[in-house]
Each structure stands twice: as C-alpha cells, then as structure tokens.
N, CA, C, O and CB atoms as a CASP TS submission, in Angstrom:
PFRMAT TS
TARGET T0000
AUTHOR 0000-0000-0000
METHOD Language model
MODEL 1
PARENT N/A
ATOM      1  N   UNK     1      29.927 -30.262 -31.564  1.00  0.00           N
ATOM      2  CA  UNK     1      29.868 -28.827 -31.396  1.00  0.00           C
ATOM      3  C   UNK     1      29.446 -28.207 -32.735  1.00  0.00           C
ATOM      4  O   UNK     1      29.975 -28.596 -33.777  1.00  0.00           O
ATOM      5  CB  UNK     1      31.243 -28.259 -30.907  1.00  0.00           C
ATOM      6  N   UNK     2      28.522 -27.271 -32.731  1.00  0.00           N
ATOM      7  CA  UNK     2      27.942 -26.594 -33.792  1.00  0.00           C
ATOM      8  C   UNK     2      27.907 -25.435 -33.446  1.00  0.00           C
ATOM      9  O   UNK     2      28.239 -25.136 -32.299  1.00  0.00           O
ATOM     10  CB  UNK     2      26.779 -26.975 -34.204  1.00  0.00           C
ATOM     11  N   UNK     3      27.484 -24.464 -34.376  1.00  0.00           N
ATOM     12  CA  UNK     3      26.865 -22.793 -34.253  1.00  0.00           C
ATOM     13  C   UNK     3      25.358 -23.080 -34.231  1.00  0.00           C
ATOM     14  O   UNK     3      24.700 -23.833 -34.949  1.00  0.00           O
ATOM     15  CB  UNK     3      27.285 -21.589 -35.766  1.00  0.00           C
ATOM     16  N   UNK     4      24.915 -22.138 -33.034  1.00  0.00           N
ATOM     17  CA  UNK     4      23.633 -22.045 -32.701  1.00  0.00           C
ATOM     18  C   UNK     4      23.095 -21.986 -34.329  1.00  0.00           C
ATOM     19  O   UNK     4      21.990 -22.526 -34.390  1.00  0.00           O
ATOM     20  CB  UNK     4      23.296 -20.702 -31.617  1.00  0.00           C
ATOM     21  N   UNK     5      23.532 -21.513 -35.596  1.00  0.00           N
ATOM     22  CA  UNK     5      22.220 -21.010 -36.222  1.00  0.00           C
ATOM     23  C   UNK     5      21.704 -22.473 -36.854  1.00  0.00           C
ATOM     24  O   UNK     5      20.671 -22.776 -37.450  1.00  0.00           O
ATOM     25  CB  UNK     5      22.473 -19.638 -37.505  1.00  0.00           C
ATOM     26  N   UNK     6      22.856 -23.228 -36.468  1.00  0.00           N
ATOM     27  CA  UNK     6      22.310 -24.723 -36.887  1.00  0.00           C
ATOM     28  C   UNK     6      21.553 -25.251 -36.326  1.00  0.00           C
ATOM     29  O   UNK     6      21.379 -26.394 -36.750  1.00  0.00           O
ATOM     30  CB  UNK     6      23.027 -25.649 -36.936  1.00  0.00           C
ATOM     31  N   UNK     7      20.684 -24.857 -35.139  1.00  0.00           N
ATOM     32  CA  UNK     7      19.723 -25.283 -33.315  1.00  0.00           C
ATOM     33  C   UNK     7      18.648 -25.371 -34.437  1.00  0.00           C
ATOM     34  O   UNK     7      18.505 -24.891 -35.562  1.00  0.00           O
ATOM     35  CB  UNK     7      19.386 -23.709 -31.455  1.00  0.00           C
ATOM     36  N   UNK     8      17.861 -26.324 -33.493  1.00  0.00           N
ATOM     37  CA  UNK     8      16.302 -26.511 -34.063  1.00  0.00           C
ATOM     38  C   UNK     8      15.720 -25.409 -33.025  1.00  0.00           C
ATOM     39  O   UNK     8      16.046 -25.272 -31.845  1.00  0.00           O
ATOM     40  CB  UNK     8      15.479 -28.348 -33.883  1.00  0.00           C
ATOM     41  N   UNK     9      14.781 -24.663 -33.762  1.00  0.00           N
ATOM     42  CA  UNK     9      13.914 -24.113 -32.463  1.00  0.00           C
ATOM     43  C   UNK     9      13.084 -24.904 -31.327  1.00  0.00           C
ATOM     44  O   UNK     9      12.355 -25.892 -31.413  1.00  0.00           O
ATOM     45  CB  UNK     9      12.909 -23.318 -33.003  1.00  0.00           C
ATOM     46  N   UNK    10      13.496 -24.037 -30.144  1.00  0.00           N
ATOM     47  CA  UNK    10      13.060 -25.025 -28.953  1.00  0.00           C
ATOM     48  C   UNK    10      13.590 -25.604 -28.283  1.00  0.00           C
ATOM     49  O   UNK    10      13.118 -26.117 -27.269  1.00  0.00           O
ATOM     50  CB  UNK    10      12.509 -25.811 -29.092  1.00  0.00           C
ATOM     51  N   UNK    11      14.850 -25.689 -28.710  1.00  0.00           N
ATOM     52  CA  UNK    11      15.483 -26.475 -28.164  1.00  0.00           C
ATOM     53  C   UNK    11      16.662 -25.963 -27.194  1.00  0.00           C
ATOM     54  O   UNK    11      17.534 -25.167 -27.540  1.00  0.00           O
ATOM     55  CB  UNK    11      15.813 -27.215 -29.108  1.00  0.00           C
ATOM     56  N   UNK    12      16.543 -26.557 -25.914  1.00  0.00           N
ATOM     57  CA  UNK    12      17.589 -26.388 -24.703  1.00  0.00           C
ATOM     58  C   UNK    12      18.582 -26.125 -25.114  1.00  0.00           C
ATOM     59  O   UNK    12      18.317 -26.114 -26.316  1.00  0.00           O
ATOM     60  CB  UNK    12      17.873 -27.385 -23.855  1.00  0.00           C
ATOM     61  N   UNK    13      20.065 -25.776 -25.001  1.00  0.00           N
ATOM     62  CA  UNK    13      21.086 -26.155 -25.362  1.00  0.00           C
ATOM     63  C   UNK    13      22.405 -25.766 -24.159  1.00  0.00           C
ATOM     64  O   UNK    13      22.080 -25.193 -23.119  1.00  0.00           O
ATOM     65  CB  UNK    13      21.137 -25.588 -26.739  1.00  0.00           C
ATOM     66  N   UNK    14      23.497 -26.039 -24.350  1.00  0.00           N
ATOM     67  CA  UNK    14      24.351 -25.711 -23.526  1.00  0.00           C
ATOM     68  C   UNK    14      25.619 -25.096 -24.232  1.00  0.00           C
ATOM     69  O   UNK    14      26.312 -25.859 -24.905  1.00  0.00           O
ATOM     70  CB  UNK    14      24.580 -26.817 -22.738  1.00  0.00           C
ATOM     71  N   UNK    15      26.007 -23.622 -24.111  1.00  0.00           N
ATOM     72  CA  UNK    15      26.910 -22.917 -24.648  1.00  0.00           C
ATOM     73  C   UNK    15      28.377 -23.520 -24.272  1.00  0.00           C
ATOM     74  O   UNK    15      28.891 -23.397 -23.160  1.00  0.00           O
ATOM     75  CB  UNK    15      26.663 -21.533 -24.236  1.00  0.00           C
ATOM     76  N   UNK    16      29.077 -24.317 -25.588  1.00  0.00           N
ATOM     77  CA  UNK    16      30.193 -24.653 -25.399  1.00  0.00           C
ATOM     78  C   UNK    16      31.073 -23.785 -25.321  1.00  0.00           C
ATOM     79  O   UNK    16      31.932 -23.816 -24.440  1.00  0.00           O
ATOM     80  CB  UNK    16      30.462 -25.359 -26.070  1.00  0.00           C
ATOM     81  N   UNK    17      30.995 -22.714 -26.381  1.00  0.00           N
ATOM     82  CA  UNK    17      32.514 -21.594 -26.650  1.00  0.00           C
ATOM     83  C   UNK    17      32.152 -20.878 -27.424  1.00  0.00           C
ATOM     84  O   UNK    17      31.474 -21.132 -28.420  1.00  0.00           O
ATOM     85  CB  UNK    17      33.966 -22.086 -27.253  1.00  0.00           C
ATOM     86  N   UNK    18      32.696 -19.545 -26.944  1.00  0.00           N
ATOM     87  CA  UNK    18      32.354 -18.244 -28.045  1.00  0.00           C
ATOM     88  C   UNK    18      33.567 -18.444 -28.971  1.00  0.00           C
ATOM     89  O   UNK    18      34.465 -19.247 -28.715  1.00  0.00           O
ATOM     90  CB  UNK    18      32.333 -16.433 -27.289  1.00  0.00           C
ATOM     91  N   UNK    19      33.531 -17.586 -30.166  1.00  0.00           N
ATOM     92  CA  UNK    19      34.415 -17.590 -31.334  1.00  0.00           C
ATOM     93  C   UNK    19      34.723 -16.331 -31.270  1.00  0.00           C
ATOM     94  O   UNK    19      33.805 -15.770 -30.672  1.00  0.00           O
ATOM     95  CB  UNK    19      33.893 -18.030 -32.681  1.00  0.00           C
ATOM     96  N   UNK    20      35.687 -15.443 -31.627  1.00  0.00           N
ATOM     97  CA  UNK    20      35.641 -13.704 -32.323  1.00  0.00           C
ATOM     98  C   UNK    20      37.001 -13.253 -31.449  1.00  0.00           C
ATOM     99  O   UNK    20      37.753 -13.666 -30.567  1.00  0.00           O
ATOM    100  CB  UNK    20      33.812 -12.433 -31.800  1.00  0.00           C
ATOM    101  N   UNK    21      36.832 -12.406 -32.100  1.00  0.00           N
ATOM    102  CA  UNK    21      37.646 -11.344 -31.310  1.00  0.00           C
ATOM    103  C   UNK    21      37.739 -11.374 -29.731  1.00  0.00           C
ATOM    104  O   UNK    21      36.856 -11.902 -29.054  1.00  0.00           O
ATOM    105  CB  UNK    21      37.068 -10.018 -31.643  1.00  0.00           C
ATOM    106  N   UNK    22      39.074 -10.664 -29.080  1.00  0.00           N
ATOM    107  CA  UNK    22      38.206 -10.130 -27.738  1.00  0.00           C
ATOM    108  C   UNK    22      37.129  -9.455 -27.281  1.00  0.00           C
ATOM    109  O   UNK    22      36.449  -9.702 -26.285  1.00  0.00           O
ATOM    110  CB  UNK    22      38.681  -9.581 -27.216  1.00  0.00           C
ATOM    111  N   UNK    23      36.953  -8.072 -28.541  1.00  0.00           N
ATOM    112  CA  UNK    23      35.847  -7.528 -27.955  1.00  0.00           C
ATOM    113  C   UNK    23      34.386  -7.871 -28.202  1.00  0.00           C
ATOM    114  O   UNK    23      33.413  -7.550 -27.520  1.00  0.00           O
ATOM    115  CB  UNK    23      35.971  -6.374 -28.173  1.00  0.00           C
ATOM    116  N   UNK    24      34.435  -8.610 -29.351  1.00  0.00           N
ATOM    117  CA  UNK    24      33.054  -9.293 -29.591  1.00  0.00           C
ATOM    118  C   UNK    24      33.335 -10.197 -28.363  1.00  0.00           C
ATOM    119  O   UNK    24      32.177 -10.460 -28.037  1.00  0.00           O
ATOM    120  CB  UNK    24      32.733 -10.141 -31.231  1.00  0.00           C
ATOM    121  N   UNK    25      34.123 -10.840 -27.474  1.00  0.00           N
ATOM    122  CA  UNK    25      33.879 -12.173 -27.143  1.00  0.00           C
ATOM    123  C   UNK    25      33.172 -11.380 -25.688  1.00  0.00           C
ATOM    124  O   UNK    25      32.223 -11.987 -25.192  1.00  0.00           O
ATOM    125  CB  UNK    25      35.405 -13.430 -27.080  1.00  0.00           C
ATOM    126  N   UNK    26      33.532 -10.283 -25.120  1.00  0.00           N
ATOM    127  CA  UNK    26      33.183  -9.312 -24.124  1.00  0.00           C
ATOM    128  C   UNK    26      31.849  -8.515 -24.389  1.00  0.00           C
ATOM    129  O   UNK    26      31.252  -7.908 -23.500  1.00  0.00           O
ATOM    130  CB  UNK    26      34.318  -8.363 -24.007  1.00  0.00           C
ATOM    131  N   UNK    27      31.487  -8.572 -25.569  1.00  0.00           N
ATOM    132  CA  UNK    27      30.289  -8.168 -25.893  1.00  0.00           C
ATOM    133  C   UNK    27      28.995  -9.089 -25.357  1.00  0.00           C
ATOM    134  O   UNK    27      28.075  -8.960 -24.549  1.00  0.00           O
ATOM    135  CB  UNK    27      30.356  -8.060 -27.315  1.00  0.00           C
ATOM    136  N   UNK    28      29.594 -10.314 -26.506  1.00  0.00           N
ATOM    137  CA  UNK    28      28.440 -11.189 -26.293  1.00  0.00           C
ATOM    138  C   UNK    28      28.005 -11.866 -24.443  1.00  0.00           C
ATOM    139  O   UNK    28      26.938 -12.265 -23.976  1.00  0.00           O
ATOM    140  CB  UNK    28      28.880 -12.510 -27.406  1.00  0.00           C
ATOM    141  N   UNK    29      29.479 -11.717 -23.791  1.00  0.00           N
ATOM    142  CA  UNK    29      29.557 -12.016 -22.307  1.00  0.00           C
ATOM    143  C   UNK    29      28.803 -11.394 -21.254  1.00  0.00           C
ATOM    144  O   UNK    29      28.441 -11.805 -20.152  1.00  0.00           O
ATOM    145  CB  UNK    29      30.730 -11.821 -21.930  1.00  0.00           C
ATOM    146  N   UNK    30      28.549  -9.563 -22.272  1.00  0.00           N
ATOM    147  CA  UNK    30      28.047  -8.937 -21.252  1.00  0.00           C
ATOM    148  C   UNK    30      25.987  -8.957 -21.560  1.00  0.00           C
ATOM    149  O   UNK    30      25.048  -8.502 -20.908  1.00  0.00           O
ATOM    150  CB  UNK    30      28.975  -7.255 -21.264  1.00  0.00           C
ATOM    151  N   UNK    31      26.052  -9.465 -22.417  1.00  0.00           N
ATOM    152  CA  UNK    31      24.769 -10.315 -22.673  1.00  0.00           C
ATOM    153  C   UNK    31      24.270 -11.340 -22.218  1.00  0.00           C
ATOM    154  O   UNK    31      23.105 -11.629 -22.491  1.00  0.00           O
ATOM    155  CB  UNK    31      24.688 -10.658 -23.583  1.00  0.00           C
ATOM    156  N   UNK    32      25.034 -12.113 -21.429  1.00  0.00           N
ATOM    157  CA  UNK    32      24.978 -13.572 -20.693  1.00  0.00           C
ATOM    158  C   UNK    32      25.597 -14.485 -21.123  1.00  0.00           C
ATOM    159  O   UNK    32      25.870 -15.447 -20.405  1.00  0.00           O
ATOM    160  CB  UNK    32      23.854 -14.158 -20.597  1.00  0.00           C
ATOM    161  N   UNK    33      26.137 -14.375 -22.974  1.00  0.00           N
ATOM    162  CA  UNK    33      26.591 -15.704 -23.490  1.00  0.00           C
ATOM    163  C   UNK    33      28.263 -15.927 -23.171  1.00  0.00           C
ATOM    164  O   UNK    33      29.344 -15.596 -23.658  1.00  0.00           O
ATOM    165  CB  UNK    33      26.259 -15.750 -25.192  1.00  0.00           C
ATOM    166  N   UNK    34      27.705 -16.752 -21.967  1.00  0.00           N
ATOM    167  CA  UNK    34      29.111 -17.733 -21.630  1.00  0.00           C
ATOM    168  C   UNK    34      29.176 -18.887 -21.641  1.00  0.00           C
ATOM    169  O   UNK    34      28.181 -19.612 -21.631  1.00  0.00           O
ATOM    170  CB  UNK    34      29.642 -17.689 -20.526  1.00  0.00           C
ATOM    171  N   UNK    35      30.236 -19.250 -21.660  1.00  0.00           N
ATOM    172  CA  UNK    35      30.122 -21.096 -21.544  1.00  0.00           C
ATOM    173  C   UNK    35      29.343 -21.450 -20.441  1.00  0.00           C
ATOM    174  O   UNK    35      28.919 -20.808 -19.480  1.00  0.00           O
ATOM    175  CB  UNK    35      31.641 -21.975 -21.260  1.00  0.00           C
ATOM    176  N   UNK    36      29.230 -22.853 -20.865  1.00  0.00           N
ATOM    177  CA  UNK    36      27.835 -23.907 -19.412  1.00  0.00           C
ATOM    178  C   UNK    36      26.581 -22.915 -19.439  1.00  0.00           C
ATOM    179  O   UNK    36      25.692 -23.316 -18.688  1.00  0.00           O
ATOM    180  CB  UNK    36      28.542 -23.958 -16.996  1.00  0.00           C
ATOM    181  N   UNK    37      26.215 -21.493 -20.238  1.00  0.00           N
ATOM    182  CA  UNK    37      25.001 -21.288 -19.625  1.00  0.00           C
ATOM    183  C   UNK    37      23.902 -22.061 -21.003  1.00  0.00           C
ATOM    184  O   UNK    37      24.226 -22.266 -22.173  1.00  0.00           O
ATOM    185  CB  UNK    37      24.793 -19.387 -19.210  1.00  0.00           C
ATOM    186  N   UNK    38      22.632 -22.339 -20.353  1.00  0.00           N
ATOM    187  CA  UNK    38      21.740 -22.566 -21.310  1.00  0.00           C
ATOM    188  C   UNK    38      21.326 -21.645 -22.009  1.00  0.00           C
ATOM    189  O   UNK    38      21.322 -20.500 -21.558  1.00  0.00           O
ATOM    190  CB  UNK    38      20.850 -23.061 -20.943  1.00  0.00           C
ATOM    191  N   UNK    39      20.863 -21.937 -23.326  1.00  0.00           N
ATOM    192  CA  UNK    39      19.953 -21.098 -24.430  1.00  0.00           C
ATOM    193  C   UNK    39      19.181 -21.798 -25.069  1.00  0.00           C
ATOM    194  O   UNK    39      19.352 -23.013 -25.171  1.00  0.00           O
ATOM    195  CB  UNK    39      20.616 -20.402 -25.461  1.00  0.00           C
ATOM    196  N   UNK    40      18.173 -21.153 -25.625  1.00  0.00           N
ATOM    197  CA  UNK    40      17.220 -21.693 -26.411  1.00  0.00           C
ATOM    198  C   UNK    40      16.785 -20.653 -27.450  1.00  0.00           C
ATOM    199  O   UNK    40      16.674 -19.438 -27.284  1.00  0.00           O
ATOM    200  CB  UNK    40      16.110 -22.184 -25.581  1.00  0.00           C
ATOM    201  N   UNK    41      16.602 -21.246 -28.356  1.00  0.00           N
ATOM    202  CA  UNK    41      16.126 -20.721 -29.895  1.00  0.00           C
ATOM    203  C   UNK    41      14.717 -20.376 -29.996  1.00  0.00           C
ATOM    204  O   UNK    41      13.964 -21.270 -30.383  1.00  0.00           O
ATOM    205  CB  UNK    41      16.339 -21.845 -31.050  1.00  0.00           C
ATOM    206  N   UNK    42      14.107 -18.954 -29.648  1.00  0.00           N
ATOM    207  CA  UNK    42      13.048 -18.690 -29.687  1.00  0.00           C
ATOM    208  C   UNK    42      12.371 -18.794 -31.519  1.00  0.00           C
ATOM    209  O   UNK    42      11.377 -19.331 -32.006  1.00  0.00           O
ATOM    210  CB  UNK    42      13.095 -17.369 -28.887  1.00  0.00           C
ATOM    211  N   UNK    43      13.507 -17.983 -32.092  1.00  0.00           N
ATOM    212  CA  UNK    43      13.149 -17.724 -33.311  1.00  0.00           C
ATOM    213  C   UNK    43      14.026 -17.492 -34.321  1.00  0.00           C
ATOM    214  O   UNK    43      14.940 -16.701 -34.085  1.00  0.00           O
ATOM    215  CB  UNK    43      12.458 -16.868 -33.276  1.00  0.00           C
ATOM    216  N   UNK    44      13.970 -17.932 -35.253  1.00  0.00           N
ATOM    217  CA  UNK    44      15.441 -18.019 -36.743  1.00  0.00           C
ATOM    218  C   UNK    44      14.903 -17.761 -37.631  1.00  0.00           C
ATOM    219  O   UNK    44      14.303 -18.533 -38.380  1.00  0.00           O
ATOM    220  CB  UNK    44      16.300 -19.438 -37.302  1.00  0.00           C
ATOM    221  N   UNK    45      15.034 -16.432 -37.731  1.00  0.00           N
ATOM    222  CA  UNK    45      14.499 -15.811 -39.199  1.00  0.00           C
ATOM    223  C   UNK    45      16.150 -15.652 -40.479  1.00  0.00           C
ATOM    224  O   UNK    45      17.151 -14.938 -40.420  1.00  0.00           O
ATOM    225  CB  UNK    45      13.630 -13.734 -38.694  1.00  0.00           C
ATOM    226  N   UNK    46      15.800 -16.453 -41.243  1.00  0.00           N
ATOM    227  CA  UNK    46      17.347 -16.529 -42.007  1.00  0.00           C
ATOM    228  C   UNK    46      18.583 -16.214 -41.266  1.00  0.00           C
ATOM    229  O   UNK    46      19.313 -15.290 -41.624  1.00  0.00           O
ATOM    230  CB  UNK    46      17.451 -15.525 -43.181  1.00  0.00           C
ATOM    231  N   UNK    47      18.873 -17.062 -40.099  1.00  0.00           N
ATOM    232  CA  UNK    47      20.103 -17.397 -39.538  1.00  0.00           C
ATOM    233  C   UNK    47      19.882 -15.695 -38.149  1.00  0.00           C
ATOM    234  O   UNK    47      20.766 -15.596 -37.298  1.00  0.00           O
ATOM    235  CB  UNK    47      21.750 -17.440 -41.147  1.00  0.00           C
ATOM    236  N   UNK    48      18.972 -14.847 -38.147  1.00  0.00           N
ATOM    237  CA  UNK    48      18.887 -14.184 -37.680  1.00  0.00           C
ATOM    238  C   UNK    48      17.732 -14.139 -36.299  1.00  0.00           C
ATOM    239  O   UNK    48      16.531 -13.874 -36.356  1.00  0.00           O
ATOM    240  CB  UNK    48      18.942 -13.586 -38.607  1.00  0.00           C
ATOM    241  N   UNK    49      18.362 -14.409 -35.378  1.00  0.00           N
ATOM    242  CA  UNK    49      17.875 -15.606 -34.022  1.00  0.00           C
ATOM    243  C   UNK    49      17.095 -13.995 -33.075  1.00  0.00           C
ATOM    244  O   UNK    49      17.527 -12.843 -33.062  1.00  0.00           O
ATOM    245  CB  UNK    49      19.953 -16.810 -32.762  1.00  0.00           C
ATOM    246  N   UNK    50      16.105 -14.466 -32.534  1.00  0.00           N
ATOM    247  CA  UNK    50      15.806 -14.446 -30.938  1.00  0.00           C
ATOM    248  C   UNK    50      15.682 -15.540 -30.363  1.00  0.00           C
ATOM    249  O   UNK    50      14.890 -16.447 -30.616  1.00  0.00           O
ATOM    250  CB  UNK    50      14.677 -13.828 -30.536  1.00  0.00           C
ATOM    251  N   UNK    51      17.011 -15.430 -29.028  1.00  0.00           N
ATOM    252  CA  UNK    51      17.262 -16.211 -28.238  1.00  0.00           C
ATOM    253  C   UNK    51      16.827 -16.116 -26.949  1.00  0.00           C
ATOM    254  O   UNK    51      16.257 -15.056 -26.691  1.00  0.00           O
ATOM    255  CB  UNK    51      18.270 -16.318 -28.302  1.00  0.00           C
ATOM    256  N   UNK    52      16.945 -17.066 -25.885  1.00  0.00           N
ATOM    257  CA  UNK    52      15.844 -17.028 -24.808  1.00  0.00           C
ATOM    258  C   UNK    52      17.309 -17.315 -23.561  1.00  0.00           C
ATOM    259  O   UNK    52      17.619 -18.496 -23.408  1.00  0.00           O
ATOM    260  CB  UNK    52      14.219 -18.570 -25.021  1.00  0.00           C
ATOM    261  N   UNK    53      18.059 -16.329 -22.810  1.00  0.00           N
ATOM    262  CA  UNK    53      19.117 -16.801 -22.084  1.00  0.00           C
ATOM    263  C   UNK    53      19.417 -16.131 -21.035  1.00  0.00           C
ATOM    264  O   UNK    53      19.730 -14.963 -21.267  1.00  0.00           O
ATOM    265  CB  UNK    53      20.127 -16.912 -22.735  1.00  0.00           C
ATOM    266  N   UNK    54      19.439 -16.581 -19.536  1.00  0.00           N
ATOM    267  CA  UNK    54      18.843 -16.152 -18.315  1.00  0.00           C
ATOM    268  C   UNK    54      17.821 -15.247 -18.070  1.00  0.00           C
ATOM    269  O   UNK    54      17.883 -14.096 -17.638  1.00  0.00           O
ATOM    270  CB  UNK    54      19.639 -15.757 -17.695  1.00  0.00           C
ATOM    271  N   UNK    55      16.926 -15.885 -18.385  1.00  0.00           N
ATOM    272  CA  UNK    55      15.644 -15.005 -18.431  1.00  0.00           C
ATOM    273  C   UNK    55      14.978 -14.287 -19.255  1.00  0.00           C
ATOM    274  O   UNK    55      13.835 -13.830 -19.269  1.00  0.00           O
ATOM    275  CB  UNK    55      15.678 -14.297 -17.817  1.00  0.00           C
ATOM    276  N   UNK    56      16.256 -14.242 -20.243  1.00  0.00           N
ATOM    277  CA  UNK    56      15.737 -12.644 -20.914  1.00  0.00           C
ATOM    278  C   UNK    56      15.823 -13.580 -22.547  1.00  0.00           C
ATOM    279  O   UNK    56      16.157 -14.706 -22.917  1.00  0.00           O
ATOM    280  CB  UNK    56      17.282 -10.702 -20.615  1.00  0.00           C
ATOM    281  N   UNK    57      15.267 -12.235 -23.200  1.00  0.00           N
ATOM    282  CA  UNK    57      15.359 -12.849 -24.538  1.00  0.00           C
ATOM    283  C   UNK    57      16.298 -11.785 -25.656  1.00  0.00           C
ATOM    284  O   UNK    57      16.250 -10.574 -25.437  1.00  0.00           O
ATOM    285  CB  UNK    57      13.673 -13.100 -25.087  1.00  0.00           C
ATOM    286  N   UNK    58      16.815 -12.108 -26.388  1.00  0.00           N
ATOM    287  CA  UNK    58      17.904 -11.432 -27.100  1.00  0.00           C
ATOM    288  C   UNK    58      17.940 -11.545 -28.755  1.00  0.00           C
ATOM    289  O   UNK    58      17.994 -12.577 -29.424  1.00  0.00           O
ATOM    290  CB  UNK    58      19.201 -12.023 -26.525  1.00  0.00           C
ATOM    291  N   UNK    59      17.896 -10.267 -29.179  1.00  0.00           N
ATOM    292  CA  UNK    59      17.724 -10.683 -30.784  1.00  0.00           C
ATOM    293  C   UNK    59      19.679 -10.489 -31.646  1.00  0.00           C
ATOM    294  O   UNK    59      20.189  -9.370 -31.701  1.00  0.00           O
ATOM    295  CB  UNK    59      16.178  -9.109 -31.684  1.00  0.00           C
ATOM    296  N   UNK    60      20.137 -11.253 -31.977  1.00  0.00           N
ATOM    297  CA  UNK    60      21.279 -11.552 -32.666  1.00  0.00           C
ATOM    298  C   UNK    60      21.328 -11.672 -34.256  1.00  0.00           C
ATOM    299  O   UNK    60      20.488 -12.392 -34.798  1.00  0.00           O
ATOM    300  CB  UNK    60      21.673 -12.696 -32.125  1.00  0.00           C
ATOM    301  N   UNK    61      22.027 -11.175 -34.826  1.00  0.00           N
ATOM    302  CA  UNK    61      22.357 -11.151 -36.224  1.00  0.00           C
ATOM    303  C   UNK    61      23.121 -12.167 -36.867  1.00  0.00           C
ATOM    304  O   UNK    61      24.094 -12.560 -36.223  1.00  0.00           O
ATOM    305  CB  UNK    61      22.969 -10.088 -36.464  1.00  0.00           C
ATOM    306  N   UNK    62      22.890 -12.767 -38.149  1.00  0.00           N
ATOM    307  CA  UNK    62      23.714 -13.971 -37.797  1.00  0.00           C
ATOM    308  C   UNK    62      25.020 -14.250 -38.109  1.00  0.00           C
ATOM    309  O   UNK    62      25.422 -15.384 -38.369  1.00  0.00           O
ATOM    310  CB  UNK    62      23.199 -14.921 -38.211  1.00  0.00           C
ATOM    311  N   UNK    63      25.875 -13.004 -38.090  1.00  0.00           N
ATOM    312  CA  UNK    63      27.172 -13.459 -37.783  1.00  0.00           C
ATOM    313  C   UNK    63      27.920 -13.653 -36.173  1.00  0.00           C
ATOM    314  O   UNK    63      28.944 -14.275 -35.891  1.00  0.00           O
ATOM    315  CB  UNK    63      27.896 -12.529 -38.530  1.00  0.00           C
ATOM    316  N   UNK    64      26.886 -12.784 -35.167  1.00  0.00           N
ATOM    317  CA  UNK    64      26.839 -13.314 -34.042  1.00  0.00           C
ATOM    318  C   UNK    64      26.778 -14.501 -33.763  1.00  0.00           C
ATOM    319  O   UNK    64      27.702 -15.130 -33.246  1.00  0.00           O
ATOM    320  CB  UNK    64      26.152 -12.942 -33.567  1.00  0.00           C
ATOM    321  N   UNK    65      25.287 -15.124 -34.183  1.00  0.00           N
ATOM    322  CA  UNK    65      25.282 -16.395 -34.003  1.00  0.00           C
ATOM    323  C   UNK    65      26.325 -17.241 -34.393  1.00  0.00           C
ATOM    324  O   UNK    65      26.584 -18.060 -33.512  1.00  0.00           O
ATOM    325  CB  UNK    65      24.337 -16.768 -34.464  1.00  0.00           C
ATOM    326  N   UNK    66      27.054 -17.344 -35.451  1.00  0.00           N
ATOM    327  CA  UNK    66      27.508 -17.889 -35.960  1.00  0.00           C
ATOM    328  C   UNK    66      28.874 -18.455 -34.592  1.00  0.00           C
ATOM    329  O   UNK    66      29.121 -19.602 -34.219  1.00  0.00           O
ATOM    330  CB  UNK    66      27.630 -17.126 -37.273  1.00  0.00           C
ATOM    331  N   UNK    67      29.379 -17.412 -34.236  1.00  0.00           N
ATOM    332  CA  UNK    67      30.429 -17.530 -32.830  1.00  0.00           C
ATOM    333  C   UNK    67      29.559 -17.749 -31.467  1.00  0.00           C
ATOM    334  O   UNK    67      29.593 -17.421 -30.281  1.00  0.00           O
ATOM    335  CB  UNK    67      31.411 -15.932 -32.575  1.00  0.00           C
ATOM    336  N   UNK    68      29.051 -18.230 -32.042  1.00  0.00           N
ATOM    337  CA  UNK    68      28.248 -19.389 -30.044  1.00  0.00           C
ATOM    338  C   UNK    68      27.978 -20.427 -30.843  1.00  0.00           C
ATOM    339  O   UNK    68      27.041 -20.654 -31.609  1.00  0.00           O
ATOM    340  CB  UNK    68      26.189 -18.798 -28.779  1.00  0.00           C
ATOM    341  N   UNK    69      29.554 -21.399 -30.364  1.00  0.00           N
ATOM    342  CA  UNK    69      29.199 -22.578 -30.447  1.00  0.00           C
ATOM    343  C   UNK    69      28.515 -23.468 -29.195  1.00  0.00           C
ATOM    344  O   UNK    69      28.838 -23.342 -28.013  1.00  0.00           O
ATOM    345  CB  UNK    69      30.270 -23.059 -30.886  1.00  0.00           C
ATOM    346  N   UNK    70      27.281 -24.597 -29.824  1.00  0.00           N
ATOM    347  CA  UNK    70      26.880 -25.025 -28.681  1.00  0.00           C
ATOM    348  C   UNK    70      26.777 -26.497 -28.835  1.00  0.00           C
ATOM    349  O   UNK    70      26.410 -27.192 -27.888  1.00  0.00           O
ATOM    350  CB  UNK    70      25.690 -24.368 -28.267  1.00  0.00           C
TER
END
C-alpha cells in the first residue's frame, strides 16, 4: 500500500483507503474516491495529480493525494 503520489503515470490502480479527517474523507467520496474503485494517473506535476476516476478526470493537490492510499 502506497499514496497515489508515489503511482507511475498510466497506470491502473485500485483505491485501497482514504486517510484524513471525516470531512476530507466525505469530500474526497463525493468525488468518487472510494475504496475498490479504479484510478489512474493522468498527470503529476510536483506531487500535484490529474487523475482519471469513473469517467471523469480530477485535478488534486498534493496533500490530497497524499490520503488515497492505493
């Protein structure tokens, strides 16, 4: 288990567990990131991701990232 900002770009992955607070953890949920769903690493600009997750694509900061472990 790692933090996404450690992902190679491109790569599939499967969301093990969010980290944070409750309301960050309800934040990031109402974005799609839950456990078992896939993501992929469009783009990592210094730990600062667009991600690719049910369909859609999502830009995250990287202390976000940092709490989706995958």
């Amino acid at each position: 288990m790692m933090p996404i900002t450690m992902a190679d770009t491109g790569k599939v992955l499967k969301i093990v567990k969010i980290n944070g607070r409750d309301n960050v953890r309800q934040h990031l949920a109402e974005l799609g990131f839950v456990p078992d769903a896939d993501i992929k690493v469009v783009s990592d600009n210094g730990g600062n991701m667009i991600v690719q997750i049910k369909g859609g694509r999502v830009a995250i900061d990287k202390s976000m990232a940092n709490r989706i472990m995958v």
